[in-house]
C-alpha positions in Angstrom: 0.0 0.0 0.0 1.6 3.5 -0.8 2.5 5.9 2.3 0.1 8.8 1.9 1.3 10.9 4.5 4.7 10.4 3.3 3.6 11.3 -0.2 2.1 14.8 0.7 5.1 16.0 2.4 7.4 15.6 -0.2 4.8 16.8 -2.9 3.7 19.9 -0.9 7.2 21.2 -1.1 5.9 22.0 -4.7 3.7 24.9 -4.0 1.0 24.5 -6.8 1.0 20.8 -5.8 -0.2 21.7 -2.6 -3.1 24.0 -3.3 -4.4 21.1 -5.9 -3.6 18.7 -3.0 -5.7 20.5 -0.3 -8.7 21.4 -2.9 -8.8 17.5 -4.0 -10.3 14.6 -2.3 -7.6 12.8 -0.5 -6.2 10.4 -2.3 -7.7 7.0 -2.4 -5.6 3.5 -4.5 -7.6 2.0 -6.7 -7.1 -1.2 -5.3 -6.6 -4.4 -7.5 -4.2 -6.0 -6.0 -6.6 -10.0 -6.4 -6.1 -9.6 -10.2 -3.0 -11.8 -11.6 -1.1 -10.0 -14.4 -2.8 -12.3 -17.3 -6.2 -11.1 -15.9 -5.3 -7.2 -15.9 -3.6 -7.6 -19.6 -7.0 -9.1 -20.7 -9.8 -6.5 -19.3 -7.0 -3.6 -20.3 -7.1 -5.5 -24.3 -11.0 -5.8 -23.8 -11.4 -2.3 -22.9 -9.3 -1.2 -26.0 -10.9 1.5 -28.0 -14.4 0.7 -25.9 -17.1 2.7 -23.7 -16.5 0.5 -20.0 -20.0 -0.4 -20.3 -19.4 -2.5 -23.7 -16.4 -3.7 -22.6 -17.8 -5.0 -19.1 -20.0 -6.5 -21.3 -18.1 -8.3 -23.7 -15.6 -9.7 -20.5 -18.7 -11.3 -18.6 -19.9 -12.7 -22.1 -15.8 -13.8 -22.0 -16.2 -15.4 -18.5 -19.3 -16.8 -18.7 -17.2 -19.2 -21.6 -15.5 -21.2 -18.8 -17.9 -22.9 -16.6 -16.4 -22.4 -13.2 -14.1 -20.2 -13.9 -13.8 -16.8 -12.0 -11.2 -15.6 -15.0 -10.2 -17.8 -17.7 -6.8 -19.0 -17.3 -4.2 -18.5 -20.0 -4.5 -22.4 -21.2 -8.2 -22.3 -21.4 -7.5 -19.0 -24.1 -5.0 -20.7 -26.1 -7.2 -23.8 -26.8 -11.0 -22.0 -27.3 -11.2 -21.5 -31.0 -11.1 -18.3 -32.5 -15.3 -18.0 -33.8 -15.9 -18.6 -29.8 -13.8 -15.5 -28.9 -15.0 -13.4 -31.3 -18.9 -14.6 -30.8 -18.8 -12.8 -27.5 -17.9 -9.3 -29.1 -13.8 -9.3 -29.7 -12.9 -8.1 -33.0 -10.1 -10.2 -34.6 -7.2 -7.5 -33.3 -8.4 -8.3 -30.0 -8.4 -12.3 -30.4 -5.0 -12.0 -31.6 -3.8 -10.1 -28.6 -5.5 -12.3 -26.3 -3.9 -15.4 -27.7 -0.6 -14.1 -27.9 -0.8 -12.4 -24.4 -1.7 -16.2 -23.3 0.8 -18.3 -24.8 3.5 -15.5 -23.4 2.0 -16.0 -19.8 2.3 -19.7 -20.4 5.8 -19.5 -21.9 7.1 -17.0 -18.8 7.5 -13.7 -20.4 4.2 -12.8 -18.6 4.8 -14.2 -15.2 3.2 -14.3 -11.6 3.1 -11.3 -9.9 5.6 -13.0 -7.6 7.9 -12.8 -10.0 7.1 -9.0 -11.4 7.7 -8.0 -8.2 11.3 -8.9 -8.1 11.7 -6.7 -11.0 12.0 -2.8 -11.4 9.6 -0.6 -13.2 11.6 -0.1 -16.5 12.2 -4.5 -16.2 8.7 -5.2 -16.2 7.6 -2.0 -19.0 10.2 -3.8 -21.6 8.6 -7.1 -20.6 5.3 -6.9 -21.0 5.2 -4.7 -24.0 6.6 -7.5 -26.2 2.6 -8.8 -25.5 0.6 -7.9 -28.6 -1.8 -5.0 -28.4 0.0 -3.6 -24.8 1.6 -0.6 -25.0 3.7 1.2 -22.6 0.4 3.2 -20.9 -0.9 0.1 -20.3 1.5 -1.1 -18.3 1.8 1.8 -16.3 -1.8 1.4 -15.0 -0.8 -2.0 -14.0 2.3 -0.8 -12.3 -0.2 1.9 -10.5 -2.8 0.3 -9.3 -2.5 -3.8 -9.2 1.1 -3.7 -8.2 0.9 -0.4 -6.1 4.3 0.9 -7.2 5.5 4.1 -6.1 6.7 6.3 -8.3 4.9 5.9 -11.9 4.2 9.2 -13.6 2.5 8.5 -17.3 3.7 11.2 -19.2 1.8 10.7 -22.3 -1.8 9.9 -21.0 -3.7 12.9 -21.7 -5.5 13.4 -18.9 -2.2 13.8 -16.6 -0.7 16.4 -19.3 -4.1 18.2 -19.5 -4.4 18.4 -15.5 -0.7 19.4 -15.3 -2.0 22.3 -18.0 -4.8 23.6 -15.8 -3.1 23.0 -12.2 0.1 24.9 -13.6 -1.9 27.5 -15.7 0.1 26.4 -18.8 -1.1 28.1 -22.0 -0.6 25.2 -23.9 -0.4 20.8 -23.4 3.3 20.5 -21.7 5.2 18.0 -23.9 5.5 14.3 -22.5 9.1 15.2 -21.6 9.2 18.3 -20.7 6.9 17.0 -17.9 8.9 13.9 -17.2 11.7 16.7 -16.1 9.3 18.6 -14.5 8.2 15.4 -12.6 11.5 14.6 -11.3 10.7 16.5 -7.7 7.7 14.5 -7.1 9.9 11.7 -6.8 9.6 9.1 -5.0 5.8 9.2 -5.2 5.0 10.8 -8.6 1.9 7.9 -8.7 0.3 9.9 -6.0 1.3 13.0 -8.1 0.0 11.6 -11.8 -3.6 10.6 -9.2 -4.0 14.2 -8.7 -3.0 15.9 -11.7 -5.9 13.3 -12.8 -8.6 15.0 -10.4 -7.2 18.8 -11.9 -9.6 18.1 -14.4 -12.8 17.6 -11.9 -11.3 20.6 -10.4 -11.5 23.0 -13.2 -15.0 21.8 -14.5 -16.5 22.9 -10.9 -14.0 26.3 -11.1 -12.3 25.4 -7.9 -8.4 25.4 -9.5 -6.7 28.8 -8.0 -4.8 30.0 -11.1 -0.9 30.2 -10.7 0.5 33.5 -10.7 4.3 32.4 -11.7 3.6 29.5 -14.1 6.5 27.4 -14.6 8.6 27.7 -18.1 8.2 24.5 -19.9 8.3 23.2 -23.9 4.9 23.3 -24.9 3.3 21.0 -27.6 2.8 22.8 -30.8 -0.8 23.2 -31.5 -1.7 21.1 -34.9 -1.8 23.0 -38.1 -5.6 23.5 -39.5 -5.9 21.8 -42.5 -6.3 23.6 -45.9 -9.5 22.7 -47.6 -8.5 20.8 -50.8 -10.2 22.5 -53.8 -11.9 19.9 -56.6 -10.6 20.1 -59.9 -13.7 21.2 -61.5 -13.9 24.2 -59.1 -10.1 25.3 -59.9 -11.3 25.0 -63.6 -14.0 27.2 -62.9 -12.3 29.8 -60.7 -9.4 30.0 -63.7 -12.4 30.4 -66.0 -13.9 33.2 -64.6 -10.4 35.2 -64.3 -10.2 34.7 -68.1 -13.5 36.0 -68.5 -14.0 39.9 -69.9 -16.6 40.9 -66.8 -13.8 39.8 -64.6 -11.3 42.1 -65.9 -13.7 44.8 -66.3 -14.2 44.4 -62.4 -10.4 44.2 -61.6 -9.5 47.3 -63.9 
């Protein structure tokens, strides 16, 4: 479990921190500490591009496979055929990323989480993102909130860069590593930090964020570039046209 009171002292040395620490609900771990590794990996593939409630869905449809079963293992994955997997909702991306994450936690490269928790943060990112379909974010929530782990600060999600944005009174998103920098006095408990640059967001819809008045200096993303409108051929014909038209030039002279 991570030391909350030891978390706020060292983050309310940052002074913005601490106002968005005292407006915030206290923090509270999501705890899923029951789940194995294989079961996390599978509701974070189901959940993939999904509202919760069709995912939640789909997963019960998923369970409700394997008589008996409170979460299919890894073996029963590998041997259900493909048209069961994708009867209960799974698109063909996601059956290929379930069967590969099972044969991996079979073969060792997704082990127990006796074993993940011999290894460091970085050990078990480069691990588990060999899994089809997980990506480094994913694994980050893992580390967060199954294995409790410290000091996890996702620098790309969007809702930690957008809360950082708000909290800090940024004029634009911070880039991912420009935070990461940024992040480095929250440490050791930048997954309490991440938690509450989350809530900044729930802060700033109900106007209780107190706006900065020295805003730190940090490399902002570039906004994207707004798209020129591509004109059809038949209308740049028809613009030319009237240009070579008389009536135009009469206009123009």
């Amino acid at each position: 479990m991570l030391k909350t009171t030891s978390a706020h002292k060292v983050l309310k040395a940052d002074p913005i921190m601490a106002r968005l620490i005292e407006r915030a609900v206290r923090y509270e771990p999501d705890v899923r500490l029951k789940q194995t590794p294989f079961e996390v990996l599978a509701r974070a593939i189901a959940h993939q591009q999904l509202h919760a409630t069709a995912a939640n869905n789909i997963l019960k449809r998923f369970v409700a496979l394997f008589d008996g079963a409170e979460f299919p293992l890894p073996q029963h994955v590998v041997d259900a055929e493909e048209a069961r997997l994708r009867a209960v909702g799974f698109s063909y991306a996601k059956v290929a990323a379930l069967k590969d994450l099972a044969t991996k936690a079979l073969a060792g490269i997704v082990p127990t989480r006796e074993v993940l928790d011999s290894l460091s943060d970085e050990e078990i990112i480069e691990r588990l993102t060999e899994v089809r379909g997980i990506g480094r974010w994913t694994v980050e929530m893992l580390l967060m909130f199954n294995m409790q782990r410290p000091d996890i600060l996702p620098v790309d999600d969007f809702g930690i860069r957008n809360g950082f944005r708000l909290a800090y009174g940024l004029k634009g998103m911070p880039k991912p590593k420009a935070l990461a920098e940024f992040g480095e006095r929250w440490k050791p408990f930048r997954t309490i930090a991440a938690w509450y640059l989350w809530r900044a967001n729930d802060l700033a819809k109900q106007n209780l964020l107190a706006k900065p008045r020295n805003p730190p200096r940090l490399e902002l993303q570039k906004p994207p570039k707004a798209r020129k409108k591509k004109v059809k051929p038949a209308k740049k014909k028809a613009r030319a046209k009237a240009k070579r038209a008389p009536g135009a030039r009469r206009k123009r002279a």
